[in-house]
C-alpha positions as CSV (number, residue, x, y, z in Angstrom):
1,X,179.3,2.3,232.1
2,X,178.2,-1.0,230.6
3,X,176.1,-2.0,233.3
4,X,173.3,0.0,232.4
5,X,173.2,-1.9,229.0
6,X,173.6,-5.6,231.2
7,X,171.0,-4.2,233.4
8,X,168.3,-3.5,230.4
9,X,169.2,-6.9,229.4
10,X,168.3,-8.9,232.5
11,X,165.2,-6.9,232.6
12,X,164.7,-7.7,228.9
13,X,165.1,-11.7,229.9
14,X,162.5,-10.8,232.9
15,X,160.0,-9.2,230.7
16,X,159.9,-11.9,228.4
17,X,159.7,-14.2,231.1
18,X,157.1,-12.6,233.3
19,X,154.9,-12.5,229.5
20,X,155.4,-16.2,229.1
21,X,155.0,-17.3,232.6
22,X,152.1,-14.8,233.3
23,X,153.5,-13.3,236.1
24,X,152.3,-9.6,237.8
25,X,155.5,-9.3,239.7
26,X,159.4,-9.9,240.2
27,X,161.3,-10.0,244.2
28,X,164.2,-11.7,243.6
29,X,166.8,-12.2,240.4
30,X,169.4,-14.0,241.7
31,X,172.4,-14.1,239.5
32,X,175.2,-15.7,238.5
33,X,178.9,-13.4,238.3
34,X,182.4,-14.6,237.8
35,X,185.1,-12.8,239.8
36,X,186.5,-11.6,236.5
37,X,183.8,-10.8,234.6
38,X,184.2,-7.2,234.7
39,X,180.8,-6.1,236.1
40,X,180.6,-3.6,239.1
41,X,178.0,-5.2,240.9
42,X,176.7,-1.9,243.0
43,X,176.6,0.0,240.0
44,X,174.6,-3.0,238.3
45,X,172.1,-2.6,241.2
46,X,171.9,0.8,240.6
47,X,171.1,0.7,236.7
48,X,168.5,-2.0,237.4
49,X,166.7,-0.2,240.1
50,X,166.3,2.6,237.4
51,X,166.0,0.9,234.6
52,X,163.0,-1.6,236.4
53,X,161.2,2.2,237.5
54,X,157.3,1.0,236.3
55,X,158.1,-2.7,235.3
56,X,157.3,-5.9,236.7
57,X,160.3,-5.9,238.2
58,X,160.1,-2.7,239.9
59,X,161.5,-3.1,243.3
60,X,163.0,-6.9,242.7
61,X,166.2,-7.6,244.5
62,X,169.2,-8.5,242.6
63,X,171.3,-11.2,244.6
64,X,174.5,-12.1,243.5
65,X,176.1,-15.7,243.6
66,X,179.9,-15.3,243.1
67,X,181.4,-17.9,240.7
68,X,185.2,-17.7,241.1
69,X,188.1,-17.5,238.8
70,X,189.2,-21.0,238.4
71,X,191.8,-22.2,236.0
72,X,193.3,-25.4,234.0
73,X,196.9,-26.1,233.9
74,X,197.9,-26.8,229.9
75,X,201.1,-28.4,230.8
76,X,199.7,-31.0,233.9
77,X,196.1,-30.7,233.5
78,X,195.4,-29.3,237.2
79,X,192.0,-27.5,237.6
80,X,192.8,-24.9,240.5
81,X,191.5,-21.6,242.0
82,X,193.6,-18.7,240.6
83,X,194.0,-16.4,243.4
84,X,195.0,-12.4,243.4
85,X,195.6,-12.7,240.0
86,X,198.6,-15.4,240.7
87,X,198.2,-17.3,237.1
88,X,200.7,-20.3,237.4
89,X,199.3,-23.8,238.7
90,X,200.1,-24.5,242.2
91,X,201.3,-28.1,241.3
92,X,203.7,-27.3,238.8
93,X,204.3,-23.7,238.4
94,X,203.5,-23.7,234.4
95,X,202.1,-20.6,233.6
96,X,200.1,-21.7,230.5
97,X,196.6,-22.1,231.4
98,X,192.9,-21.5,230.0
99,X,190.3,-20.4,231.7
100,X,187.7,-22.8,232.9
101,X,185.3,-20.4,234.8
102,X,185.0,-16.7,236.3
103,X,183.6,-14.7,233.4
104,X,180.2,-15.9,233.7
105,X,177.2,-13.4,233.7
106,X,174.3,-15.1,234.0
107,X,170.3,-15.0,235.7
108,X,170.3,-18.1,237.7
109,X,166.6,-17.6,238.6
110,X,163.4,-15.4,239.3
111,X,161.5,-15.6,242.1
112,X,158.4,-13.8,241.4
113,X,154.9,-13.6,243.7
């Protein structure tokens, strides 16, 4: 389960933050997930509420802000929304395309009190 080891890392990030910015307390780490990046959000909540036991972010609330799987055509240049997994550009059915966005992980921000 690799979201225990993502979870230690946000609250690495927030550690380090809460040091810097003098903070007593974390609510809120709102963060930033591609469709396709792999991570089982329930089970991330449930590593970080563990792993946060006794921190400064003991207690926060993780909210999640979905970034989704989007696409660019190699052949026509189209930027589109790939949809259950259908990987072929809607405007002119090439199926060579990269990635442009969906396996982000990333803290977007900390609300703190």
């Amino acid at each position: 389960m690799h979201e225990m080891s993502i979870a230690l890392n946000i609250l690495e990030i927030v550690k380090e933050e809460s040091i810097e910015q003098r903070v007593e307390r974390v609510t809120e780490i709102r963060l930033a997930i591609g469709e396709i990046s792999g991570v089982a959000r329930q089970s991330l909540e449930f590593c970080f509420s563990i792993a946060s036991k006794g921190t400064v972010a003991d207690g926060a609330e993780l909210v999640f802000e979905n970034i989704p799987f989007r696409a660019e055509c190699l052949a026509c240049g189209s930027i589109f929304r790939v949809r259950d997994y259908k990987i072929s550009c809607p405007d002119c059915g090439s199926k060579e395309i990269r990635t442009v966005s969906g396996t982000e992980l990333f803290i977007r921000d900390i609300e703190v009190e």
